[in-house]
N, C-alpha and C positions, 0 to 999 in steps of 0.2 A: 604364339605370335599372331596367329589368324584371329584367334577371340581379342586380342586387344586391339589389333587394327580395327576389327570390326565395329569392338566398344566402340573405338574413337570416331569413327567414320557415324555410329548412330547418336552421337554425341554432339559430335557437330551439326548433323541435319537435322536434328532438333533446333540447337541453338540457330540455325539460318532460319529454322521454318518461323521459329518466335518470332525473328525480326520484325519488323515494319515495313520493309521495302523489300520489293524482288531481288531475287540470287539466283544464278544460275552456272553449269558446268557445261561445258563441252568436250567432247573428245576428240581424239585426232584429225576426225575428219572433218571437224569444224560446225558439225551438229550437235542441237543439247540434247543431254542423256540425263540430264538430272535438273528441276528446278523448285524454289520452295514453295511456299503456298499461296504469297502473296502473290509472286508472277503468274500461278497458274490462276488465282481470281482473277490478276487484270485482264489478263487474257480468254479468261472462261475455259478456260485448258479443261476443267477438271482433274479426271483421272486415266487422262487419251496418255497413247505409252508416245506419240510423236507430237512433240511440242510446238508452236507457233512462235514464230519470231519476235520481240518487241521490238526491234528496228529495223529499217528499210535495210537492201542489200547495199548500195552506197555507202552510209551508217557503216554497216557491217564489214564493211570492205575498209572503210578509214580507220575503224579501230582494229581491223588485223592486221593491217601494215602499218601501223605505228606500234604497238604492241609486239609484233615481228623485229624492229626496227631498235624498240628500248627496252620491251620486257613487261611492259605494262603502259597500258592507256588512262589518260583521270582529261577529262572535259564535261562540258556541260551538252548535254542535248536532248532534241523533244520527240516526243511520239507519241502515238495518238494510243490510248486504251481505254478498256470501258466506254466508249466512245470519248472521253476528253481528252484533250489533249495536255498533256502534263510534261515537266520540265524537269530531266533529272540529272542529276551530278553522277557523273557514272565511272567505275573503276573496272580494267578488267585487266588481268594479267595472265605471263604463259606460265607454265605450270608442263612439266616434264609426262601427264598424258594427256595434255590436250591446253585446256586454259579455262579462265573463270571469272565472276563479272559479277558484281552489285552496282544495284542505281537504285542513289536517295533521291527519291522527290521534293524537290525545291521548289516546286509553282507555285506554295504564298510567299518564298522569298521572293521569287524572279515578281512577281507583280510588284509586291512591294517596292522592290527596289527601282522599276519601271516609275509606279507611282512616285517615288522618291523624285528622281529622275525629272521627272515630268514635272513633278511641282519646284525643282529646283533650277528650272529651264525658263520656266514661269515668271520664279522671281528675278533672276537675272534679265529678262526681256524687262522686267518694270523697273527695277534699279537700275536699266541702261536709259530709262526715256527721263533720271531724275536730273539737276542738275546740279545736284547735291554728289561730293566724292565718297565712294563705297568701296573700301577694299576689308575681302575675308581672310586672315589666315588662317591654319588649323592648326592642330597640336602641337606639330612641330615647328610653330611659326613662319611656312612657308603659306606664300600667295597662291590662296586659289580660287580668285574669285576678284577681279576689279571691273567697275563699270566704264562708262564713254569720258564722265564728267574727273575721274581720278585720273585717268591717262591726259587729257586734256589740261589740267588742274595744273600737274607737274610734267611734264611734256616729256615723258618719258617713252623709248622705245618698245612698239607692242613683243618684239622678240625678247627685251631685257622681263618683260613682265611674263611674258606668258612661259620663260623656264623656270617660275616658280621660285623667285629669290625669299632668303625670308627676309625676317620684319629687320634684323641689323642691316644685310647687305640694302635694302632699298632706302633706308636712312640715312649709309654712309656714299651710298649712289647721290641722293638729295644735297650730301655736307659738299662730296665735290663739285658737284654742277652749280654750286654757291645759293641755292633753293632756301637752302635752310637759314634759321637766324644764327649765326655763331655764338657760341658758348664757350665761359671762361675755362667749363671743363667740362668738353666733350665726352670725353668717355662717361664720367660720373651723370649727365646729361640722359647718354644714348640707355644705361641701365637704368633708368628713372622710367624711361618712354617703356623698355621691354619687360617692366615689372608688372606690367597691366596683364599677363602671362600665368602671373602668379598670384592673382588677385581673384576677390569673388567680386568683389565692387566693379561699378565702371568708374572709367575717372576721366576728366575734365582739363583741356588743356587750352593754352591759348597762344597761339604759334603767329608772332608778327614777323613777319618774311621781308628779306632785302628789299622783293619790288614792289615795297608798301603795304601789299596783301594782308589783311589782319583774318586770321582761319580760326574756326571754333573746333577742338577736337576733342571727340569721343570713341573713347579706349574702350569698348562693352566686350569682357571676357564671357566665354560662352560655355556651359553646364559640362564639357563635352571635351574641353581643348581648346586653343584658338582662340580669337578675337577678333569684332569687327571694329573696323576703324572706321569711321564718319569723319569727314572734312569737312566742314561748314565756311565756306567765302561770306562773311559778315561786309567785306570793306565796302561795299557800295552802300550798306544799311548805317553805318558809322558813317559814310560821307553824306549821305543825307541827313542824316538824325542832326551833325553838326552844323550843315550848311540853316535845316529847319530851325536850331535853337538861336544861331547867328540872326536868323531872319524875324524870327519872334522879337528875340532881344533889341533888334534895330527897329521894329517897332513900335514896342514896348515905348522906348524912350523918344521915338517923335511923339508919338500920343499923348506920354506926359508932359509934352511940352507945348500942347494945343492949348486955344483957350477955350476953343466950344467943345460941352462934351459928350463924350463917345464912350456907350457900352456896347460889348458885344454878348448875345445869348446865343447857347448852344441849341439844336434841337429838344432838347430835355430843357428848356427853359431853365437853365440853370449859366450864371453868369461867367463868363472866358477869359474878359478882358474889359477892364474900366480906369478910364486914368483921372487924376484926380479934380478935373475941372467937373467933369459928370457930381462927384459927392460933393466940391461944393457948390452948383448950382443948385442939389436938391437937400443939399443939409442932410446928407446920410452919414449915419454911423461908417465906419471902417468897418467891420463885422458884416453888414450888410452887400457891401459892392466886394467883397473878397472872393477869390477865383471858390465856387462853389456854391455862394448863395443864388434863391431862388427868386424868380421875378416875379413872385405873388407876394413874397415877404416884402420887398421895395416897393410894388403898387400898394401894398397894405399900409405902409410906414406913411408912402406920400399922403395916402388918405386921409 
């Protein structure tokens, strides 16, 4: 019985010593009596028969009363060795003569994910100063992510948003607040909008709303899960575009009803607008005063 314990017992401090990360035992009294190789390099133990602590006593006190309390401790925390300071996911549990502990080093996770973090804090600051509507969902199609100009958009409350509705409930939130354009069939409507889920395409929608609002919308499914939705308020560039073509047109037809005549050149010396007393004053072709010809071609003709 002794030699097989013993096997196993050099069987396993083998297999800890391979690891990659420090391991380590303690016994009763709350000192370690055994660690493997990787802890004793961080620490430059070597081959001293009394070992040095990787955590502060604090540390050390939080996970033996939690550990006391469940049976085992698993958090995240740092400590400084080899002189750096490093980040590690640490396990330790009790163990009937004493207790026992590995910590994987996470610190290119933890930067990572810092960095992550950081840059994704970044773009939420710039997608809140746009005044274009941006709302993220992820996999699950819940909201995680709207800027200033989306809450403003549809005047929705920051607590309805911020418990992370997904993309049905915020659209049947939209059908009852009368936001939306009614459809002769809703349901079949609302599965159209949440297909963009199951798409690798983005897709292009165009949402004219009760209170006149004409919105450009873009469904862009993401490598990963989730979709960003884009809101585009066009209605003010339609009300201009229409008031501008009304205004053309209204002049258009005084002009053509002038008897003196009038062309106009664009910077590009190239022609804008001519009505028909200009060609027959100078006996020009149609081909020549047509929205695009050039004013050297007409001074060449006149010549």
């Amino acid at each position: 019985e002794f030699d097989e314990l013993n096997a196993a017992y050099l069987t396993l401090s083998a297999l800890f010593d391979a690891f990659p990360m420090p391991a380590w035992k303690r016994g009763l009294d709350g000192t370690i009596n055994w660690a493997n190789k990787v802890y004793k390099k961080l620490l430059d133990a070597g081959s001293t028969v009394e070992l040095s602590e990787l955590f502060g006593t604090q540390t050390r006190e939080a996970i033996e009363k939690q550990r006391n309390g469940q049976g085992i401790f698993s958090d995240t925390l740092s400590a400084v060795a080899g002189g750096d300071r490093h980040v590690f996911q640490v396990t330790d549990v009790s163990v009937p003569s004493g207790s026992a502990g590995i910590a994987v080093d996470v610190s290119e996770q933890e930067i990572v994910r810092e960095e992550y973090e950081r840059t994704l804090q970044s773009h939420a600051d710039t997608l809140d100063q746009l005044t274009t509507a941006v709302a993220m969902f992820d996999a699950t199609q819940q909201l995680r992510f709207y800027n200033n100009a989306f809450q403003s958009l549809w005047g929705l409350e920051a607590a309805f948003l911020d418990s992370a509705p997904d993309t049905g409930s915020v659209l049947d939130r939209l059908r009852s607040d009368g936001k939306l354009p009614e459809q002769p069939e809703w349901r079949r409507w609302r599965e159209s909008m949440l297909a963009t889920y199951h798409s690798r395409d983005a897709a292009e929608h165009w949402w004219y709303l009760p209170d006149g609002k004409t919105l450009r919308v873009l469904a862009n499914p993401q490598p990963k899960g989730g979709a960003i939705w884009v809101f585009e308020n066009l209605t003010e560039k339609f009300d201009l575009e229409s008031r501008f073509n009304t205004m053309v047109k209204i002049q258009g037809e005084t002009l053509d009803h002038l008897a003196e005549g009038v062309v106009v050149f664009g910077s590009d010396g190239k022609v804008r607008l001519a009505n028909p007393s200009f060609s027959a004053l100078w006996a020009l072709p149609d081909d020549l005063v047509k929205e695009g010809g050039h004013i050297t071609a007409i001074q060449s003709f006149c010549e």
